[in-house]
TIDO-207572 format. One line per 5 residues: their letters; for each residue x, y, z of C-alpha. Coordinates in Angstrom, 2 decimals. Layout:
# TIDO-207572
a> X/Y/Z; ...
This chain:
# TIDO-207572
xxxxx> 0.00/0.00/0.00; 1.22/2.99/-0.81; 2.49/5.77/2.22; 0.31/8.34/0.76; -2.70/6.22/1.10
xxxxx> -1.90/5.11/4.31; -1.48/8.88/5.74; -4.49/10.36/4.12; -6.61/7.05/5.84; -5.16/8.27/9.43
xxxxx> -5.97/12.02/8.60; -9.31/11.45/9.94; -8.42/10.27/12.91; -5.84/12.81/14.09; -8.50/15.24/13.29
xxxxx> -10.94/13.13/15.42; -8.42/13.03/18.32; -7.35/16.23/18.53; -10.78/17.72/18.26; -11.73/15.32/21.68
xxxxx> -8.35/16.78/23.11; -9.70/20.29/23.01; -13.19/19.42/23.62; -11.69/18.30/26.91; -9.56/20.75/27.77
xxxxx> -12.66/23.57/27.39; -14.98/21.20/29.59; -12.19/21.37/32.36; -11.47/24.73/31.79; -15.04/25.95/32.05
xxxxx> -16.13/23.29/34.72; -15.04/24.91/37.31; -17.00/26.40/40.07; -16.17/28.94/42.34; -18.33/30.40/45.44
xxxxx> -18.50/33.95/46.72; -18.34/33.98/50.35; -19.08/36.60/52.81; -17.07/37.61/55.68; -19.26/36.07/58.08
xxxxx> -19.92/32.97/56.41; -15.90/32.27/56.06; -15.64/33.34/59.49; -18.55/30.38/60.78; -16.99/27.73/58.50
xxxxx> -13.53/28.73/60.13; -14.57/28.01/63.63; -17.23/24.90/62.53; -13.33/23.47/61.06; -15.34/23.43/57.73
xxxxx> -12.27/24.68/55.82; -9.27/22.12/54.27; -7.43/24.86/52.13; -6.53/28.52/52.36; -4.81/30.83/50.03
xxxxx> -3.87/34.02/50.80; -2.87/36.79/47.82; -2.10/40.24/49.01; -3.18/42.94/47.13; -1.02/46.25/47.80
xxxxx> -2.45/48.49/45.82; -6.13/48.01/46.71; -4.79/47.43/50.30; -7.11/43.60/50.37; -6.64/40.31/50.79
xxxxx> -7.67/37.99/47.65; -8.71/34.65/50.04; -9.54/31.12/48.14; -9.26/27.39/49.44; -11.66/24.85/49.69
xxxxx> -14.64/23.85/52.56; -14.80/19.59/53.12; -17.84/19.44/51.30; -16.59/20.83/48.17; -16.47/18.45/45.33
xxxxx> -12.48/18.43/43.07; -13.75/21.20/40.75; -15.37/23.26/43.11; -13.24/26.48/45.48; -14.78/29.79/47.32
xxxxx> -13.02/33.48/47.32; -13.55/36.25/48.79; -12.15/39.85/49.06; -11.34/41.27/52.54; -9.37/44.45/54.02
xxxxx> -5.87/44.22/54.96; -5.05/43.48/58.87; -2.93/41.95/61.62; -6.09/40.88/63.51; -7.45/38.69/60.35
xxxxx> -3.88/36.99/59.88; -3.50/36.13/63.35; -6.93/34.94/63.60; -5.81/32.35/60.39; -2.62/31.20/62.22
xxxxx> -4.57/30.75/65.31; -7.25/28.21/63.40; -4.12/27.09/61.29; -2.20/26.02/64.36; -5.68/24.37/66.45
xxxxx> -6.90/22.34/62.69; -5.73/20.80/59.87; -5.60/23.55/57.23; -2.92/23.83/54.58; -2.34/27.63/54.60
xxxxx> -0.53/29.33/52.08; 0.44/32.73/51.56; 2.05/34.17/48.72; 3.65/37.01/47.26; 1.93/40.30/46.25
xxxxx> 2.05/40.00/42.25; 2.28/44.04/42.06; 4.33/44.83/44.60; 7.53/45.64/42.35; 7.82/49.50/41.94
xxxxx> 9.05/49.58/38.84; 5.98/47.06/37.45; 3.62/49.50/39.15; 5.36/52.58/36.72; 4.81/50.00/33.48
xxxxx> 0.86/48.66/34.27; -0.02/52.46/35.12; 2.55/54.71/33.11; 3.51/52.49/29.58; 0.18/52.59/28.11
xxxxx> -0.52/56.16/28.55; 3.30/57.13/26.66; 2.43/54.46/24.02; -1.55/55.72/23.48; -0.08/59.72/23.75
xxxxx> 2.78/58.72/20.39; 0.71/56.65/18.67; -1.86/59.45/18.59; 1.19/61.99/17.93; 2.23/60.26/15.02
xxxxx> -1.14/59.55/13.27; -2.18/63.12/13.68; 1.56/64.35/11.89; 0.93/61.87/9.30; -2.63/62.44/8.07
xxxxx> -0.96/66.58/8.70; 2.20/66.10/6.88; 2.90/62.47/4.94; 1.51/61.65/1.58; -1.80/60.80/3.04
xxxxx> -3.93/64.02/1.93; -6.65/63.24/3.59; -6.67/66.24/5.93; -5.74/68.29/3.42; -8.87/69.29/1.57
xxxxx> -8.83/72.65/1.18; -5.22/72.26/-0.48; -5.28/73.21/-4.21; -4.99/70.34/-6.62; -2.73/72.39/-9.32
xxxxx> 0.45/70.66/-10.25; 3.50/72.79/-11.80; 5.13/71.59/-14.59; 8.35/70.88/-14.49; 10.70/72.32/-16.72
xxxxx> 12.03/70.29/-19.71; 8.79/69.36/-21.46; 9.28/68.14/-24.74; 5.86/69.78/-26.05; 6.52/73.14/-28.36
xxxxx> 4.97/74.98/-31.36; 6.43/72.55/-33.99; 5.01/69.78/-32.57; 1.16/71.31/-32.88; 0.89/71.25/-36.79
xxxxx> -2.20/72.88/-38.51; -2.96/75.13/-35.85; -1.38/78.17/-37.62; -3.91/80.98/-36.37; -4.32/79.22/-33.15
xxxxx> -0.43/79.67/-32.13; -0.23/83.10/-33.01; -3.30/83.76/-30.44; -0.92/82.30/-27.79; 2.39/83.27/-28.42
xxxxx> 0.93/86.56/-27.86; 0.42/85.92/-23.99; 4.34/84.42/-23.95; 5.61/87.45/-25.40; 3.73/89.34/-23.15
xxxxx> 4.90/87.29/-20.08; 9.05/87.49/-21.53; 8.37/91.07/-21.79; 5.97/92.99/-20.63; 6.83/96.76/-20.77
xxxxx> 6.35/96.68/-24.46; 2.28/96.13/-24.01; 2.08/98.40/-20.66; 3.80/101.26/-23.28; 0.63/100.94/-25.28
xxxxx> -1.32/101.02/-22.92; -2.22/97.70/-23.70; -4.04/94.72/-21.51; -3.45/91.09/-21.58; -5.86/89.07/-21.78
xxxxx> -6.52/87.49/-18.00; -8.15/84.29/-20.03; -8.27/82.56/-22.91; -10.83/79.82/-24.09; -9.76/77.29/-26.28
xxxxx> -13.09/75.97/-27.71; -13.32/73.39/-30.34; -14.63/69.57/-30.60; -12.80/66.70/-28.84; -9.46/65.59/-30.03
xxxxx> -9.00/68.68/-32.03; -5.41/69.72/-30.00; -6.76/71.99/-27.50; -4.77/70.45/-24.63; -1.88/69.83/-27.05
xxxxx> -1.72/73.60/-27.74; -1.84/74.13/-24.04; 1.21/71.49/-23.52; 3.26/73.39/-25.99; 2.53/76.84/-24.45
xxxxx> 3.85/75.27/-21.38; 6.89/74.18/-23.17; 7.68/77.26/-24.84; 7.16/79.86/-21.78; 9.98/80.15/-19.34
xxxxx> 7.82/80.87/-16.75; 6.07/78.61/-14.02; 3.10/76.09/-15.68; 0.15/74.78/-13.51; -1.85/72.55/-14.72
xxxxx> -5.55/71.18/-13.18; -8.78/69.48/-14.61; -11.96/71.19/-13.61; -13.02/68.10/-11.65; -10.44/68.52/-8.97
xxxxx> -12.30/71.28/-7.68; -15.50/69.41/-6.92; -15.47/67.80/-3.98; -18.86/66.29/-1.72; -18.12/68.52/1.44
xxxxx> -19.12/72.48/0.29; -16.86/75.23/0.19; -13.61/72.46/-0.49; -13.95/73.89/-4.37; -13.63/77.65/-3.43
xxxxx> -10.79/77.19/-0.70; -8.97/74.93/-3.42; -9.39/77.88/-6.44; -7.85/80.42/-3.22; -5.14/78.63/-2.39
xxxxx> -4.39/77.81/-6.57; -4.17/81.64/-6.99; -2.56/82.26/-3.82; 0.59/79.92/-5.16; 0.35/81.50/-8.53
xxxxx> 0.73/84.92/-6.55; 4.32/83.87/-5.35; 5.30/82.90/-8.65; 3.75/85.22/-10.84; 4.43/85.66/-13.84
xxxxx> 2.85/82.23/-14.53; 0.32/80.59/-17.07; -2.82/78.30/-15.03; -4.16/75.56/-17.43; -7.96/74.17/-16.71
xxxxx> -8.90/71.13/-18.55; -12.34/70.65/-19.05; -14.05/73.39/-17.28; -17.03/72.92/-18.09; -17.07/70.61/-15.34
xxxxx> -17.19/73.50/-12.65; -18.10/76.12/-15.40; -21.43/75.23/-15.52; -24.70/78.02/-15.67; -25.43/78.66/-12.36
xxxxx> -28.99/78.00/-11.16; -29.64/75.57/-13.61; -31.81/72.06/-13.05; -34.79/70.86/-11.04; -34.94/72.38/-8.07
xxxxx> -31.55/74.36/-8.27; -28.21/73.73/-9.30; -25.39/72.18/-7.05; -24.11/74.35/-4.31; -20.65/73.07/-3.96
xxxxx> -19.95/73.68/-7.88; -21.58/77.09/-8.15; -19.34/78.73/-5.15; -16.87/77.00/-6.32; -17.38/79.04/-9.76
xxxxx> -17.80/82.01/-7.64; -14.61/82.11/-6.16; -13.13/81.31/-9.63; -15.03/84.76/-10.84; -13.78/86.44/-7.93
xxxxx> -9.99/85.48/-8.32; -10.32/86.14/-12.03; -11.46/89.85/-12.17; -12.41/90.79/-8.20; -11.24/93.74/-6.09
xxxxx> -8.37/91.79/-5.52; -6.28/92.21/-8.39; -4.12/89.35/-9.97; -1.47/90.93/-12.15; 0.46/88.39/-13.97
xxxxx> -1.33/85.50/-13.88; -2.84/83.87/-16.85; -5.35/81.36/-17.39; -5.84/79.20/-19.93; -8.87/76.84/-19.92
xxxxx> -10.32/73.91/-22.85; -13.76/72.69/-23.26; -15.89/71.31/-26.14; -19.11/72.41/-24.50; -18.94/76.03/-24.39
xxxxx> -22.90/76.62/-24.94; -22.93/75.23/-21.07; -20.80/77.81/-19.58; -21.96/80.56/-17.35; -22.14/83.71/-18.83
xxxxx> -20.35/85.05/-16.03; -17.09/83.74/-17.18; -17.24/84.89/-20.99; -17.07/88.60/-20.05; -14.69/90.58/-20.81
xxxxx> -12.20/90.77/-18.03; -12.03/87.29/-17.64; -12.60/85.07/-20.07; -12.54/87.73/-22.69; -11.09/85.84/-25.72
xxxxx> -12.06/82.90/-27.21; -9.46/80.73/-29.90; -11.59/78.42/-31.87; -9.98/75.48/-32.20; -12.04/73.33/-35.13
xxxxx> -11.59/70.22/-37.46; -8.79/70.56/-40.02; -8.88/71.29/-43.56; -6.99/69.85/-46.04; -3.93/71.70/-45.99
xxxxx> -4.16/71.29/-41.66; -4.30/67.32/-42.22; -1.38/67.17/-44.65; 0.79/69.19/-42.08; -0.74/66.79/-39.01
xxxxx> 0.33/63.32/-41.08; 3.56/65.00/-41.65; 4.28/65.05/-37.65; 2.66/61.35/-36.89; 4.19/59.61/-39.97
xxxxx> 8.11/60.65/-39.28; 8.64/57.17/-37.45; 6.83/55.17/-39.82; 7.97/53.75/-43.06; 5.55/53.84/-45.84
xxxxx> 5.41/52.47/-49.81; 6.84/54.37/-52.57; 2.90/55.02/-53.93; 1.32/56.54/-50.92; 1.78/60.03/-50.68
xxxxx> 0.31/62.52/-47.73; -1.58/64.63/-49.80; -3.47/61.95/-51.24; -4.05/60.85/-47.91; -4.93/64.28/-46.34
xxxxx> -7.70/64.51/-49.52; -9.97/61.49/-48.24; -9.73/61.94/-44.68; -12.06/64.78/-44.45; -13.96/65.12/-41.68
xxxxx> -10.96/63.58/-39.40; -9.99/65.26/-36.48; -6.11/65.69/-35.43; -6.31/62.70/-32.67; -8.33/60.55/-35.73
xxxxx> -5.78/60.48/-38.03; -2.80/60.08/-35.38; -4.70/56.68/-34.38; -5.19/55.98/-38.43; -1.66/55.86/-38.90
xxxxx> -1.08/53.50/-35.67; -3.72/51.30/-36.65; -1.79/51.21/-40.43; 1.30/50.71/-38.41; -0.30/47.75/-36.28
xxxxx> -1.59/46.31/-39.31; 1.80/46.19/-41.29; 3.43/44.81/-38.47; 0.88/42.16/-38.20; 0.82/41.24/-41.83
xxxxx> 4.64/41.02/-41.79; 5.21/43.65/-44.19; 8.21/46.21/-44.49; 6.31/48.91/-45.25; 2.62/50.78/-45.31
xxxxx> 0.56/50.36/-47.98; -2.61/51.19/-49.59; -3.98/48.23/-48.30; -3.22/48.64/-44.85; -4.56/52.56/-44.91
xxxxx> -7.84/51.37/-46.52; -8.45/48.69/-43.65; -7.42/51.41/-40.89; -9.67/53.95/-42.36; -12.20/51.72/-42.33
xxxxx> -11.57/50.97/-38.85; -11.28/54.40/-37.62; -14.79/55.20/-39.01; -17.05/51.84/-38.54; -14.81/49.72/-36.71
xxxxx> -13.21/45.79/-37.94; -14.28/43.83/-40.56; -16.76/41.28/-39.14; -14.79/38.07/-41.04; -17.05/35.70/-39.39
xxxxx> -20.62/36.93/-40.04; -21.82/35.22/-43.12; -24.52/36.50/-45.00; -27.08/34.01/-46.77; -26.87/34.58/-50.88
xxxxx> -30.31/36.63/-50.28; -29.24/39.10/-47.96; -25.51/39.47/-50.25; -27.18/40.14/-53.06; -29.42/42.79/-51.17
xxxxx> -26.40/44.48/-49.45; -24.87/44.81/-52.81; -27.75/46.58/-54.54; -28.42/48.77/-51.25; -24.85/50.03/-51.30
xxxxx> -24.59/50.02/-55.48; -27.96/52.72/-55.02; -25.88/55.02/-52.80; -22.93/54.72/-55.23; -25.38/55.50/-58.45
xxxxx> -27.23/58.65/-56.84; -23.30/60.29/-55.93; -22.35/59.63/-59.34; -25.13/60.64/-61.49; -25.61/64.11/-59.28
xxxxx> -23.24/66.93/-60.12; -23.35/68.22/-56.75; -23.29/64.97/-54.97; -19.71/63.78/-53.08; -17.48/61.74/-55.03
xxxxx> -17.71/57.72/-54.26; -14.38/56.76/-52.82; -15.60/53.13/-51.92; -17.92/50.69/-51.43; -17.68/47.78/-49.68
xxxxx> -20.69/44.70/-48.20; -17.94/43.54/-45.73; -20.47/44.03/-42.52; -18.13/46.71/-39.93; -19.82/47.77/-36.94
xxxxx> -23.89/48.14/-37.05; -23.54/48.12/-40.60; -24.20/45.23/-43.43; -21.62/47.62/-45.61; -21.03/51.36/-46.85
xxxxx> -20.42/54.01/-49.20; -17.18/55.97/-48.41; -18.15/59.53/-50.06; -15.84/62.72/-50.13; -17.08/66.13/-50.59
xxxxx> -15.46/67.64/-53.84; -14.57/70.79/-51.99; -14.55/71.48/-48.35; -16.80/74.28/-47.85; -18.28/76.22/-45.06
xxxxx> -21.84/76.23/-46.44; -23.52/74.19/-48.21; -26.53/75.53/-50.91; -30.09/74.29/-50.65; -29.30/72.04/-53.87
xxxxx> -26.54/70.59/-52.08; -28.62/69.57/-49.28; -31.56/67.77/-51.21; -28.80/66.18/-53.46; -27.33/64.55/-49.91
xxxxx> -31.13/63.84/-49.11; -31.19/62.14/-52.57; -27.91/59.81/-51.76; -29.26/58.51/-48.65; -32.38/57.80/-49.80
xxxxx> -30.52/55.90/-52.99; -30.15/52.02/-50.91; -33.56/52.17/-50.22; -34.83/52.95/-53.30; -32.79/50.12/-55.21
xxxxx> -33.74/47.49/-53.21; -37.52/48.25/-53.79; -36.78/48.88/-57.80; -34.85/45.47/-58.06; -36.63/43.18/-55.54
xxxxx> -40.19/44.85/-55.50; -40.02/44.83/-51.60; -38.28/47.07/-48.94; -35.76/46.14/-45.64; -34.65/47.66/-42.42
xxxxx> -31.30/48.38/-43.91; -32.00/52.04/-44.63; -33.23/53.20/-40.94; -29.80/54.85/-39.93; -30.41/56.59/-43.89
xxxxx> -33.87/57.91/-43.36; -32.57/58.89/-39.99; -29.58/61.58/-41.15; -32.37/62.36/-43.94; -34.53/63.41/-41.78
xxxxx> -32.63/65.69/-39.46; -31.20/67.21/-43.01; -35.32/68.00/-43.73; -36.02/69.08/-40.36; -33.42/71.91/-40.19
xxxxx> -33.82/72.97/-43.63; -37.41/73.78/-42.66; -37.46/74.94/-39.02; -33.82/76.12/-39.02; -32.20/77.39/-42.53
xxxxx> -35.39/78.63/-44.02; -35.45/76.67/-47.17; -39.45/75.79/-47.26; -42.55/77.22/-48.00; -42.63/78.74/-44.77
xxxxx> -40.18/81.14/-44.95; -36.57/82.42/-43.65; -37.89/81.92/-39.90; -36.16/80.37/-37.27; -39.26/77.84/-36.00
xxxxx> -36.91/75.73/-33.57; -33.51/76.68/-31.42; -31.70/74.33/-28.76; -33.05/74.66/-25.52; -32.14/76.41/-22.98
xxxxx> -32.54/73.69/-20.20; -28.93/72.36/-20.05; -30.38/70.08/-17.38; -31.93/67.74/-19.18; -29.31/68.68/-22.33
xxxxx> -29.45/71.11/-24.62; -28.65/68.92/-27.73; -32.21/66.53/-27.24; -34.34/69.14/-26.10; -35.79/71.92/-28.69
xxxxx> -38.13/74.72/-27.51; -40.66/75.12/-30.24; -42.27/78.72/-29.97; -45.13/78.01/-32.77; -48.60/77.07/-33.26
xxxxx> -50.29/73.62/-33.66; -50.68/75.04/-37.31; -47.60/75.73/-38.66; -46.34/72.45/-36.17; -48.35/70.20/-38.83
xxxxx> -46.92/72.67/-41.10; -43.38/72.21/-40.75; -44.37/68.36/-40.78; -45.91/68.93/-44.44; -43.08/70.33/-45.38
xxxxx> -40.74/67.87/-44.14; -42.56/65.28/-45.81; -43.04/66.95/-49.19; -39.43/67.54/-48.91; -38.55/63.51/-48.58
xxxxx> -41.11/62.44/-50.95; -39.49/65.02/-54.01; -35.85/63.93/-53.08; -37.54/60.17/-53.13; -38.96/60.03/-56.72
xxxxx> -36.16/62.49/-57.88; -33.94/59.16/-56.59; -36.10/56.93/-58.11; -35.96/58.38/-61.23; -32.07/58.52/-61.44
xxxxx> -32.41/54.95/-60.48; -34.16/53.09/-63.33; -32.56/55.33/-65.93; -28.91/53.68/-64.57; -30.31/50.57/-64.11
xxxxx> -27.16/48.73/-66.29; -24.76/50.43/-63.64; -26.78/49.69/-60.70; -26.35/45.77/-62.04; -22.68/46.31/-62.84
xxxxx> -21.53/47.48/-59.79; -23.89/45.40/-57.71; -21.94/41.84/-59.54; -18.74/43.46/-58.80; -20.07/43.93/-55.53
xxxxx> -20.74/40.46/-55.24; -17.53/39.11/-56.31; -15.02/41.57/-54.82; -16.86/42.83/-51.76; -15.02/45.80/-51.76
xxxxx> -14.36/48.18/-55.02; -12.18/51.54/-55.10; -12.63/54.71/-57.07; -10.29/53.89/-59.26; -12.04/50.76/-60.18
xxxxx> -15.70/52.06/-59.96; -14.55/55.18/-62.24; -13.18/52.22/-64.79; -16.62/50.32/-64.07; -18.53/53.82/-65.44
xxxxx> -15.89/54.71/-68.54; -15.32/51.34/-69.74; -17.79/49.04/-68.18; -14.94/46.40/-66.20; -12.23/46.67/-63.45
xxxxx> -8.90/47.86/-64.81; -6.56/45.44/-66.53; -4.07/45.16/-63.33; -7.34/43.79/-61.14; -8.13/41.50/-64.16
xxxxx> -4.56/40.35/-64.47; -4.48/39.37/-60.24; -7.87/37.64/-60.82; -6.37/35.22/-63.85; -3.30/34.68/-61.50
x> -5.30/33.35/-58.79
């Protein structure tokens, strides 16, 4: 048998026998019994001879005598004590009974009668309490626990040394000349105070997220010689009230001892907010925290030499209050990028990557529109990724396509397999779009189409405005109405029937309708502004519309809507059936590719077939 065995079948039983062991030990423990006597009933089983056993314990410091023993009737577990006051008369009496019966007396030492164990039983724990206490209280004070230290400001400086400056922020041309102003100012300011001239105290950088706004900031703080603090607008908010406001004081107060400096708020919109706003009031804790940050800015107390720079991409929820002049009195816009921005943006991400000899920036910059600085940073990692992954040398086409693809709907969903059915719809649905942006002379040019699903989406139409403009005419708009509305239609003129594919379509159609009628004034009704964002930034200004009109021009504004989306529907229609071949052409090559270019859908329109090269790969495989 084998040793293991052996031990785990006697496991059992040590556990058996040392649990009896213990069991025992408690029942002898706690079996014990011990009688309280009074004076007087020690003292009449003391002359009766009633007592076998006495032991005496003096207690010096209470000045008694602990007494136990044992009377004859007592069983082995069973003892009396009692408690009585030191005397010669009471030991004498003992010795007396001691010396006349048979009592085994004994009388032992008192336990506490050293001096120096008296100092540690009453002195000790009163020193060790009184440090202990000491030491906590300097800690939570002083250490790296903060937890007493609320009313602290949360501002970090920056040290010096960043590698953030101007040449790293690319396309921001307008944007850095707003801002260098305030460093020249701060490296040398007699030359504005000679003209009479102010500084601005504040400047808002507004713009939507990932745009560069704290980027800018970073490089200000590079470029200045002068102290940087940095903060995000949550690290005023705190649940106690009033934690906010001393935290903005004592941020300005250290900016005071090093002025000149430059304060950065990220995000303030967080403790920005309108004041007064929501149900029953707004939050007190933020709003005097945003007075105090009024106060500091433009008070009685002045604060010369101290700038602040704050970023948010919700400026319609800021208090007025903080806009004015005197505070917040400039505003640097910090949008999307245009063409030429993007070109100078993939210059600064793409000097650590390799690329192929045929992709160039510019082309690149062209059919990214719409991209925002941070966008095509992680378009260029997610090329990189890809390369690296594919085992390539160097970017391609290929891997640029799939990351733009990513960056907008997400990966390729390899897995999901359509049935023939819903293929063949996908590819019609998608060729519609493509048809409508071709055939319409103010539509955006098709730069793709692909029925790989990505996302929410069964496939898409990649489509590039021609030029980037600022506004767009009222042609322009139905023609956009027309391309969305293009999927839908060619599924119901090839299959004679209709599918939720289009819902996300008729949705951006809609709100396209919607403001031309109630907002840009391109309807029967008139140039009128019928609807405006509301002004209830509690519940959210961007899903809540006050509508100041009638019931009337309400079912109005739906006629109009509707007569809009019906026109733009049979226009689409129309356009449709008379390109019915090229719907069919590039629905096939649809089905066999999956994915098609613009330089092969241009060759599907001119010559009716994919270029030569793509035939050529095709024969090869």
């Amino acid at each position: 048998m084998n040793n293991k065995t052996v031990k785990k079948g006697l496991l059992p039983y040590v556990f058996l026998l040392t649990f009896i062991i213990i069991c025992l030990l408690v029942f002898n423990t706690y079996n014990k019994k011990v009688n309280e006597l009074t004076y007087d009933e020690f003292t009449e089983n003391l002359s009766n001879q009633k007592i076998t056993e006495i032991k005496i314990i003096p207690k010096t410091r209470t000045n008694t005598y602990e007494i136990t023993g044992k009377l004859k009737e007592y069983k082995d577990n069973e003892s009396f004590i009692l408690y009585l006051p030191m005397s010669d008369e009471f030991l004498s009496k003992i010795t007396a009974a001691e010396d006349n019966q048979e009592i085994k007396l004994t009388v032992e030492k008192d336990p506490e009668a050293s001096e120096w164990l008296a100092l540690l039983v009453d002195i000790v724990p009163l020193a060790i309490l009184s440090i202990a206490l000491f030491w906590l209280f300097t800690r939570q004070i002083g250490g790296n626990n903060k937890s007493m230290d609320f009313g602290k400001s949360r501002a970090r400086l920056l040290e010096e040394g960043t590698k953030t400056n101007f040449k790293d922020v690319a396309g921001l041309t307008e944007e850095k000349e707003e801002v260098k102003e305030l460093i020249d100012f701060l490296k040398n300011p007699k030359k504005f105070q000679a003209m009479g001239a102010r500084i601005p105290k504040g400047i808002l950088l507004v713009g939507p997220p990932g745009t560069g706004k704290t980027l800018l900031a970073r490089a200000v703080a590079g470029e200045a010689k002068v102290p940087f603090y940095y903060i995000s607008g949550s690290d005023f908010v705190e649940l106690f009230v009033g934690i906010g406001a001393s935290r903005v004081r004592d941020m300005f107060k250290q900016a005071k001892l090093n002025a000149p400096c430059l304060i950065f708020i990220d995000e303030i919109d967080a403790v920005g907010r309108q004041r007064g706003t929501g149900l029953g009031g707004g939050h007190d804790e933020r709003e005097q925290t945003l007075n105090q940050l009024l106060t500091e800015m433009d008070g009685f107390g002045p604060n010369e030499g101290i700038i602040v720079i704050a970023a948010t991409n919700r400026p319609d929820v800021l208090d007025p209050a903080l806009l004015r002049p005197g505070r917040f009195d400039r505003q640097v816009t910090v949008g999307m990028p245009d063409k030429n921005a993007r070109l100078e943006i993939l210059k600064v991400h793409a000097k650590n990557k390799k690329f192929d000899e045929n992709i160039t920036l510019e082309n690149l910059a062209k059919r990214t529109p719409g991209f925002s600085g941070a966008d095509l940073e992680n378009l260029l990692n997610e090329a990189a990724l890809l390369t690296v992954r594919r085992n390539k040398k160097a970017i391609t086409m290929s891997e640029i396509d799939e990351a733009t693809d990513r960056v907008i709907m997400g990966p390729a969903k390899v897995t999901k397999k359509y049935t023939d059915k819903e293929k063949k719809l996908v590819a019609y649905h998608e060729a519609g779009h493509a048809v409508v942006g071709l055939k319409l002379e103010g539509a955006n040019d098709v730069q793709k189409i692909t029925i790989i699903p990505r996302g929410q989406a069964g496939g898409y139409t990649m489509m590039t405005p021609k030029e980037e403009t600022f506004n767009y005419t009222k042609d322009e708009l139905l023609e956009s109405i027309c391309g969305l509305l293009g999927g839908r239609v060619a599924e119901e003129v090839e299959f004679n029937e209709i599918t939720t594919g289009a819902h996300d379509d008729f949705k951006k159609a809609t709100k396209i309708a919607r403001s031309m009628v109630t907002e840009y004034g391109m309807s029967k009704l008139g140039p009128m502004m019928l609807e405006e964002p509301s002004e209830n930034t509690f519940l959210g200004r961007d899903y809540t519309k006050n509508r100041n009109v009638s019931d009337i021009v309400a079912h109005e504004i739906d006629e109009e809507m509707r007569s809009i989306i019906n026109d733009c529907y049979t226009k689409t229609k129309k356009i449709i059936k008379d390109n019915k071949k090229l719907l069919d052409l590039i629905a096939k090559t649809l089905l066999e590719e999956e994915t098609i270019t613009k330089e092969q859908i241009d060759s599907l329109v001119k010559t009716g077939h994919l270029p030569k090269e793509k035939e050529e790969e095709k024969e090869e495989k």
